[in-house]
N, CA, C and O atoms as CSV, one atom per row, in Angstrom:
chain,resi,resn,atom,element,x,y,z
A,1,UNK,N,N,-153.830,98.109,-13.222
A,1,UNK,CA,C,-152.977,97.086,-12.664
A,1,UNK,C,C,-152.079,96.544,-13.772
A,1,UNK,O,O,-152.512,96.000,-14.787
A,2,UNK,N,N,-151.054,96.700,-13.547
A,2,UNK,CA,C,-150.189,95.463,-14.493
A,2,UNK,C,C,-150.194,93.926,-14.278
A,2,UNK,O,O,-150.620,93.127,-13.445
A,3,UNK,N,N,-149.356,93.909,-15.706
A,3,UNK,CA,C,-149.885,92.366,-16.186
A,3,UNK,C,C,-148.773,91.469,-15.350
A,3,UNK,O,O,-148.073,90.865,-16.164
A,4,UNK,N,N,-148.472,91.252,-14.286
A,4,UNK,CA,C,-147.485,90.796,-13.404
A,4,UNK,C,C,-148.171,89.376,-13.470
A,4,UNK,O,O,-149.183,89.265,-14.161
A,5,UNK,N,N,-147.673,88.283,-12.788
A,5,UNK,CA,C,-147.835,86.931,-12.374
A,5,UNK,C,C,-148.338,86.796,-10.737
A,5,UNK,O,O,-148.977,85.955,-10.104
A,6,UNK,N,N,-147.785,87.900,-10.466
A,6,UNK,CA,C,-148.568,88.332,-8.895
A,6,UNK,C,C,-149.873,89.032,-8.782
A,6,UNK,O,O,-149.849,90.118,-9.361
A,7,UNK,N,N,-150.862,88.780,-8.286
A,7,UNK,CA,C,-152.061,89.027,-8.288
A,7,UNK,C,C,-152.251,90.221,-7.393
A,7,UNK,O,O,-151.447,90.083,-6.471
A,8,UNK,N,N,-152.922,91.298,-7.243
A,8,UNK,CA,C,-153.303,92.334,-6.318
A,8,UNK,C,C,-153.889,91.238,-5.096
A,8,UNK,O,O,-153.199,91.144,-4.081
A,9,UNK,N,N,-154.878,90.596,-5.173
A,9,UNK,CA,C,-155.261,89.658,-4.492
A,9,UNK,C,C,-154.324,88.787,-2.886
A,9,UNK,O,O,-154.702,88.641,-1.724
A,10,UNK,N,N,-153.017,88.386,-3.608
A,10,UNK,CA,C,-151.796,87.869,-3.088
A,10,UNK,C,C,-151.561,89.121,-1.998
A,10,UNK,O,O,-152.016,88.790,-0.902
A,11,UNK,N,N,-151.173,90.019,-1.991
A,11,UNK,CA,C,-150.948,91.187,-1.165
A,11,UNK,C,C,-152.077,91.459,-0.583
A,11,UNK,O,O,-151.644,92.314,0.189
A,12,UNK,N,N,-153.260,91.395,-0.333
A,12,UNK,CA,C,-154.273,91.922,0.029
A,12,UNK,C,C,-153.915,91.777,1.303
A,12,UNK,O,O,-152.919,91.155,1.670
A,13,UNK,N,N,-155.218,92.707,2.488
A,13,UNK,CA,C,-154.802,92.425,3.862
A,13,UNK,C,C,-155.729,91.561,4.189
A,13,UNK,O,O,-155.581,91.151,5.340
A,14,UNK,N,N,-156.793,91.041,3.530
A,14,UNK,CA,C,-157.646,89.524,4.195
A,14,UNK,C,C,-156.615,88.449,4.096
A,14,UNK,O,O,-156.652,87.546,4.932
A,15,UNK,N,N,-155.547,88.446,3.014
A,15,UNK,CA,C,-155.185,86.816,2.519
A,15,UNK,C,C,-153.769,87.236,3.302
A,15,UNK,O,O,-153.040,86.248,3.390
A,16,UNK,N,N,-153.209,88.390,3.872
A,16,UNK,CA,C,-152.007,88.848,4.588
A,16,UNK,C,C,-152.521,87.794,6.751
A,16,UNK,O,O,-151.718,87.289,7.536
A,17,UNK,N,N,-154.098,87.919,6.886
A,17,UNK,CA,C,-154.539,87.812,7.980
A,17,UNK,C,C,-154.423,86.147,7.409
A,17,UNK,O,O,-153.352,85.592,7.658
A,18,UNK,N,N,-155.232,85.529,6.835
A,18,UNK,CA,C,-155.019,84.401,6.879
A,18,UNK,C,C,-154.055,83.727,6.644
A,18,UNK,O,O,-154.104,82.554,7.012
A,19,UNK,N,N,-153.076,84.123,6.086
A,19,UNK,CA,C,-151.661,83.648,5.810
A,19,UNK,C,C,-150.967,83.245,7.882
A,19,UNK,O,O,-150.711,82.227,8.524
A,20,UNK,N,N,-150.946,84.840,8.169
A,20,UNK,CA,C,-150.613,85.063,9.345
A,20,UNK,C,C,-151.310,84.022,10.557
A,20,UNK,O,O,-150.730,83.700,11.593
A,21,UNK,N,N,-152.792,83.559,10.125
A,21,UNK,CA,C,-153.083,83.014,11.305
A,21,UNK,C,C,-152.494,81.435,11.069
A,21,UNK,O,O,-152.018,80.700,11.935
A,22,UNK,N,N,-152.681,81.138,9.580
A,22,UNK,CA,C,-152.555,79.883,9.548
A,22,UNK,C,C,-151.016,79.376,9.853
A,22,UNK,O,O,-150.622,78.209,9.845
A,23,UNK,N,N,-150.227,80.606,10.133
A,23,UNK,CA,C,-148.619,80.273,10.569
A,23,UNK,C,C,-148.620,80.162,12.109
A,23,UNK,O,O,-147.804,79.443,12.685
A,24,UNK,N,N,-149.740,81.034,12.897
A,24,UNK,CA,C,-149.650,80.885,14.246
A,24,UNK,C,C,-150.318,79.605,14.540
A,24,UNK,O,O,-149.714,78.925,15.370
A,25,UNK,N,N,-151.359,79.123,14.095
A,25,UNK,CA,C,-151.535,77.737,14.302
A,25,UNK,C,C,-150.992,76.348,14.161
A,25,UNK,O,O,-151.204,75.274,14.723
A,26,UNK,N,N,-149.972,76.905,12.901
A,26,UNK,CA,C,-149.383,75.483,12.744
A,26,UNK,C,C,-147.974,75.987,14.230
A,26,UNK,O,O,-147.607,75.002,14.870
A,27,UNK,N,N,-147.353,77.286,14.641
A,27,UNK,CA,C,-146.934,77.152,15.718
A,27,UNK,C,C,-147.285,76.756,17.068
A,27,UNK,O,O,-146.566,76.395,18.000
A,28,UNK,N,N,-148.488,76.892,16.982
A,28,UNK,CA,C,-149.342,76.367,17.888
A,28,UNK,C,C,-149.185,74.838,18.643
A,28,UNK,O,O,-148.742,74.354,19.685
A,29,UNK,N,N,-149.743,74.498,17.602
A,29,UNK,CA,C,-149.552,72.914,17.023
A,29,UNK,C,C,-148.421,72.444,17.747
A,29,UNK,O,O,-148.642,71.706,18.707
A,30,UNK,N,N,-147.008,72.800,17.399
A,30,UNK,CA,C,-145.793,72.554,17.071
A,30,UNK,C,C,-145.589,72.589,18.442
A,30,UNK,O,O,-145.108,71.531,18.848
A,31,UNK,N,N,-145.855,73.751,19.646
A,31,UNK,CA,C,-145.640,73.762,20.739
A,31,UNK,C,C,-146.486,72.640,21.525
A,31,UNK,O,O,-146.086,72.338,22.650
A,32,UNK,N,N,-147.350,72.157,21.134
A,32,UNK,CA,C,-148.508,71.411,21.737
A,32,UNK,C,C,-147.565,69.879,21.583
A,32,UNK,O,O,-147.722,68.924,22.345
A,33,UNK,N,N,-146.870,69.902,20.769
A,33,UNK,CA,C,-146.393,68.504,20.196
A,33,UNK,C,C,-145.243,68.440,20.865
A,33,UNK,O,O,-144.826,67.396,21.366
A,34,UNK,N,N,-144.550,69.740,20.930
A,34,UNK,CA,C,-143.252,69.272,21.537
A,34,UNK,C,C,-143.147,69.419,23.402
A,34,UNK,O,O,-142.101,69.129,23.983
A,35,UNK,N,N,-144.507,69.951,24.218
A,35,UNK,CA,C,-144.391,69.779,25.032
A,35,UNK,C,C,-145.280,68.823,26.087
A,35,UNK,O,O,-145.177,68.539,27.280
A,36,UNK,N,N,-146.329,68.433,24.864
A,36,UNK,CA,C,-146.772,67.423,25.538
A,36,UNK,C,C,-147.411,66.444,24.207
A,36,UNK,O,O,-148.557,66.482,23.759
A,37,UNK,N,N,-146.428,65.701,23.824
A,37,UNK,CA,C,-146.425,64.106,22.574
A,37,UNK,C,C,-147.879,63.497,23.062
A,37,UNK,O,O,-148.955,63.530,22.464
A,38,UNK,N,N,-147.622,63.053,24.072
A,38,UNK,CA,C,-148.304,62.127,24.540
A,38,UNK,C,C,-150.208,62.450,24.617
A,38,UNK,O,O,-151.169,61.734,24.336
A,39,UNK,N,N,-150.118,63.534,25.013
A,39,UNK,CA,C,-151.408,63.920,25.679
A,39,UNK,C,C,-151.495,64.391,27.022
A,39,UNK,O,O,-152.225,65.238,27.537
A,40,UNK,N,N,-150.349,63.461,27.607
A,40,UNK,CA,C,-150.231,63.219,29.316
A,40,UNK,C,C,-151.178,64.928,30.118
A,40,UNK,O,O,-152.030,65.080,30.993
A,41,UNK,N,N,-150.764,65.436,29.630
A,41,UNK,CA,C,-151.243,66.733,30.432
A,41,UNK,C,C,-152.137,67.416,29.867
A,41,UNK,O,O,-152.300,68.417,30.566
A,42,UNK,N,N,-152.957,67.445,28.803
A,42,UNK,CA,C,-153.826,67.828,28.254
A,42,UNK,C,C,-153.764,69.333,27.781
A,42,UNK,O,O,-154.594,70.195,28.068
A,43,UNK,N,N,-152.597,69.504,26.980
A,43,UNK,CA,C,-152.440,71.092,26.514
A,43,UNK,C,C,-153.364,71.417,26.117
A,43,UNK,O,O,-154.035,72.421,26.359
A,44,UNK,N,N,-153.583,70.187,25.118
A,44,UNK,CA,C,-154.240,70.651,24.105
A,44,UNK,C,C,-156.069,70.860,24.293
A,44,UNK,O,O,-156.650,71.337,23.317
A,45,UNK,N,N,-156.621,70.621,25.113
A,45,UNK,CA,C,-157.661,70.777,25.663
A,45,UNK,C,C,-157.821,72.029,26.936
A,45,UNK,O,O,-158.906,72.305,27.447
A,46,UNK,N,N,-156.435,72.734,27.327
A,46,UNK,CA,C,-157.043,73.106,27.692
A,46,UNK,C,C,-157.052,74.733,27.031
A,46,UNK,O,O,-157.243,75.792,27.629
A,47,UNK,N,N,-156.773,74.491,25.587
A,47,UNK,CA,C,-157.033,76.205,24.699
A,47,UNK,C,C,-156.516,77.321,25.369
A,47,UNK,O,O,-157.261,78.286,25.540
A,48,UNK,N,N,-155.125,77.355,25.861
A,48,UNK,CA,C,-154.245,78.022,26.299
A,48,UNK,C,C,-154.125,79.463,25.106
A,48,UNK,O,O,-154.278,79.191,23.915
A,49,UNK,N,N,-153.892,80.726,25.451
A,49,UNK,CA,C,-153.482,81.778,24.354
A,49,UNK,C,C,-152.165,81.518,23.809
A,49,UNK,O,O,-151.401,81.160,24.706
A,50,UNK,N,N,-151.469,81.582,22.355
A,50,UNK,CA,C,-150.668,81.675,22.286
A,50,UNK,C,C,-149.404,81.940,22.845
A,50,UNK,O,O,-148.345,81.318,22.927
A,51,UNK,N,N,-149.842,83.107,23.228
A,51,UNK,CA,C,-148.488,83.870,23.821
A,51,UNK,C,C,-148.079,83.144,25.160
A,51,UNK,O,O,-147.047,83.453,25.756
A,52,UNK,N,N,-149.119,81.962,25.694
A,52,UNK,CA,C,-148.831,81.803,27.261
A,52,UNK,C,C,-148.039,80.239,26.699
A,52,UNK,O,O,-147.044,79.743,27.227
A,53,UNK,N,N,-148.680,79.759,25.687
A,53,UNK,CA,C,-148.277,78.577,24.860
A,53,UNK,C,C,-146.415,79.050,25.046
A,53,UNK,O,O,-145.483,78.739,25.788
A,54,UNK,N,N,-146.609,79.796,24.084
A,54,UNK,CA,C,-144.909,80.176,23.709
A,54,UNK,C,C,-143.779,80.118,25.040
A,54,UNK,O,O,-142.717,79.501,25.118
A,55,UNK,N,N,-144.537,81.120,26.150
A,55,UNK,CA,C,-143.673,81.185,26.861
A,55,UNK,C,C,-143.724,80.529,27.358
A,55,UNK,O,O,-142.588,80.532,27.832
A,56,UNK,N,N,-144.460,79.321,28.003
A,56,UNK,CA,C,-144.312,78.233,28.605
A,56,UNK,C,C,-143.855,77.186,27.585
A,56,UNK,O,O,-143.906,76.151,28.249
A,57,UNK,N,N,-143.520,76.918,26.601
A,57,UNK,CA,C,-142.112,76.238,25.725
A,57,UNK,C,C,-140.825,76.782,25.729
A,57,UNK,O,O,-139.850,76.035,25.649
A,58,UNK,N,N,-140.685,78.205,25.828
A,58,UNK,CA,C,-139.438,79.269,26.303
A,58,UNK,C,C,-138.880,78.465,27.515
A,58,UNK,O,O,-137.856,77.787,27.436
A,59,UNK,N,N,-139.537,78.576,28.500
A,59,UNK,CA,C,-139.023,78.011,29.523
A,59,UNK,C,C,-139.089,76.677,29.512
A,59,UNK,O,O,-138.364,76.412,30.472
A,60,UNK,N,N,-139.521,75.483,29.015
A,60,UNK,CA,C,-139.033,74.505,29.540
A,60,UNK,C,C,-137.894,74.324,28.107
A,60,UNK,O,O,-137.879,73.123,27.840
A,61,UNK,N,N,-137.390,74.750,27.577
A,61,UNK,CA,C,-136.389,74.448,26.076
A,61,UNK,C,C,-135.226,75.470,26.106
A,61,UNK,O,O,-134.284,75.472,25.314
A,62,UNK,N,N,-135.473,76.582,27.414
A,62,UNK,CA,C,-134.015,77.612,27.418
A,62,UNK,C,C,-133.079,76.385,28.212
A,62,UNK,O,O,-132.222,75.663,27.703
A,63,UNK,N,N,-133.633,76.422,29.864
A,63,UNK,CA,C,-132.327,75.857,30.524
A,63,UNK,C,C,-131.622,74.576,29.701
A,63,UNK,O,O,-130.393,74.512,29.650
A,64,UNK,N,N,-132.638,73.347,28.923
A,64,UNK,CA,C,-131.722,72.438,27.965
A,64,UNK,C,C,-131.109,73.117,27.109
A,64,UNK,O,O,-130.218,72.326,26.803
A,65,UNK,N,N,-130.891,74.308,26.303
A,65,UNK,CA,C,-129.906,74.545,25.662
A,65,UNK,C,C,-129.207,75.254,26.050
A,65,UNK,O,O,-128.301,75.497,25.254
A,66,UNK,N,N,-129.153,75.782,26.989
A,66,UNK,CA,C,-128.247,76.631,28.008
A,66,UNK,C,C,-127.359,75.393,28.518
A,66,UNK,O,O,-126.279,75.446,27.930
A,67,UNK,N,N,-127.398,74.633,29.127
A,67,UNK,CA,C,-126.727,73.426,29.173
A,67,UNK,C,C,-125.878,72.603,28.499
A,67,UNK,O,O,-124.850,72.062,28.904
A,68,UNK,N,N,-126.627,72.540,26.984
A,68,UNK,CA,C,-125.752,71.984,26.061
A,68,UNK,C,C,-124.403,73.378,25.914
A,68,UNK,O,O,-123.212,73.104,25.766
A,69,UNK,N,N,-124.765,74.346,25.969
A,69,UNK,CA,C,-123.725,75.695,26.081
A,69,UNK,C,C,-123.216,75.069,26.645
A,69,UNK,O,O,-122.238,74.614,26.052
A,70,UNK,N,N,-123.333,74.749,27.551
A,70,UNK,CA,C,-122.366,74.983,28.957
A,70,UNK,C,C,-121.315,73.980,28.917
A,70,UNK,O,O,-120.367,74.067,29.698
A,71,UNK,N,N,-121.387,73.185,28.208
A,71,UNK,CA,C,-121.022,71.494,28.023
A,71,UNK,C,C,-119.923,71.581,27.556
A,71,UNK,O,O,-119.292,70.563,27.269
């Protein structure tokens, strides 16, 4: 190995998986916050999959910026 400042470690595919999850969670998060602040509807309890997360923020955040287009 060379004497780099980058570690073999850094590239690995365990710290590539945790990198990766800990970005889908904080998206997670992010969707949980911006479609329900409050609590009011209980996203967050009810441990929805990602992907159903996403697309149900897709749709309620296309037609408002499709709109501002339109404007």
């Amino acid at each position: 190995m060379t004497k780099d400042n980058v570690s073999y470690e850094f590239f690995s595919r365990k710290n590539f998986k945790r990198i990766t999850k800990v970005y889908y969670e904080k998206k997670y998060d992010s969707y949980i916050e911006n479609l329900d602040p409050t609590g009011e509807f209980g996203l967050a309890e009810l441990e929805l999959p990602y992907d159903e997360l996403k697309s149900l923020y897709l749709e309620c955040t296309l037609p408002k910026e499709e709109a501002e287009t339109d404007e």
